[in-house]
N, C-alpha and C positions, 0 to 999 in steps of 0.2 A: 484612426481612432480604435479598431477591432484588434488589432495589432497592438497597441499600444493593451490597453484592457487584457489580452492572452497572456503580455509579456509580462507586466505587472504580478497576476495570478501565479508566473513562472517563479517568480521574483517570492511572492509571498507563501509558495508551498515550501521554502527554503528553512522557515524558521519554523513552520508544524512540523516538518520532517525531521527536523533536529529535536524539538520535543516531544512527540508522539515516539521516538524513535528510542533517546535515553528512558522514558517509558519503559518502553519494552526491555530494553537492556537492564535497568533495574529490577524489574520482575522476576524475567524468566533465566538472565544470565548469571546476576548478580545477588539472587537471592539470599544463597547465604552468609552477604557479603550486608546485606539490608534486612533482611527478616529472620536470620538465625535458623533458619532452616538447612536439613544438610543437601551437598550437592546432587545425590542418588534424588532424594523427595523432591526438590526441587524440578529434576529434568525426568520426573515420572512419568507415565503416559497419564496414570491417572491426574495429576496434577495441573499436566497439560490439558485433560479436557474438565476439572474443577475451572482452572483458569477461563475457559473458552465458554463455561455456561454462564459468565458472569454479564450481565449486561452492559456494563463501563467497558470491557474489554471488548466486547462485540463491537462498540462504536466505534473505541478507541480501533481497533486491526481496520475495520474499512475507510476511516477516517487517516489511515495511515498510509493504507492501499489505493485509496484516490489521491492522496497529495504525491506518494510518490511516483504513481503513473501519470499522473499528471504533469507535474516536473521531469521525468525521463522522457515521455514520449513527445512534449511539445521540445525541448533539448533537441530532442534527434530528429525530430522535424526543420528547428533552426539548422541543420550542421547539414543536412539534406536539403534543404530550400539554397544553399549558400551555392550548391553546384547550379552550372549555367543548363537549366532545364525548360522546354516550352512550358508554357500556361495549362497544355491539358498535362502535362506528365505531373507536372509540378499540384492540379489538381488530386490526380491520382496518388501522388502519394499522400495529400493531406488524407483524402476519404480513406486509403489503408490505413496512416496509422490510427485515424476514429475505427473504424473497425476494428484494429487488432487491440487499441487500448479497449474498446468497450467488451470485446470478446474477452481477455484477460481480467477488466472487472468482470465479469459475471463469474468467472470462475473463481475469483478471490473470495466472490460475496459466497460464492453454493460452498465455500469448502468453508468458510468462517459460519455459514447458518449452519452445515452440520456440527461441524463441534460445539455450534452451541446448543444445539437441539438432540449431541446424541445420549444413549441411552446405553446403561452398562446390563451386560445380560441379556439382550435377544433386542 
């Protein structure tokens, strides 16, 4: 049943990824293709971090950042459980890849709070 529930979750970060994802692709790629803005203004530093102090976009990056870590790292879990592995190996790789996805959230989440927390000028 835990398995079934994981897989499911696998299953349903497929179509936040796909929207959370065109998202972003309309925003930051396709700007002046949607908002008339020119390419240079678009792919600004400053723009990038107007973007990044918006609070929709804060949610939206980590809300994009957990569905598709989540979906890759349980993946690559399935494609690595499928090798004939003992029970403790096959342990140890689930506890690495929570580690290493939680380690890479955290760093998704501290690099998305600064830009939306930074500050131009000192």
């Amino acid at each position: 049943m835990r398995e079934t529930r994981f897989w499911s979750l696998h299953l349903l970060a497929i179509p936040v990824i796909i929207v959370l994802l065109g998202m972003h692709f309309a925003v930051q790629h396709y700007a002046p293709v949607f908002f008339g803005v020119s390419v240079e203004e678009a792919r600004s530093f400053e723009a990038m971090i107007e973007r990044g102090k918006s609070i929709t976009q804060f949610v939206l990056y980590i809300l994009l950042l957990i569905a598709g870590l989540y979906h890759g790292l349980y993946g690559l879990r399935g494609i690595i459980r499928e090798l004939p592995l003992s029970p403790a190996m096959a342990k140890t790789v689930d506890v690495g890849i929570l580690v290493f996805g939680l380690f890479i959230m955290a760093l998704g989440a501290y690099v998305t709070w600064w830009t939306f927390s930074f500050k131009f000028g000192g």
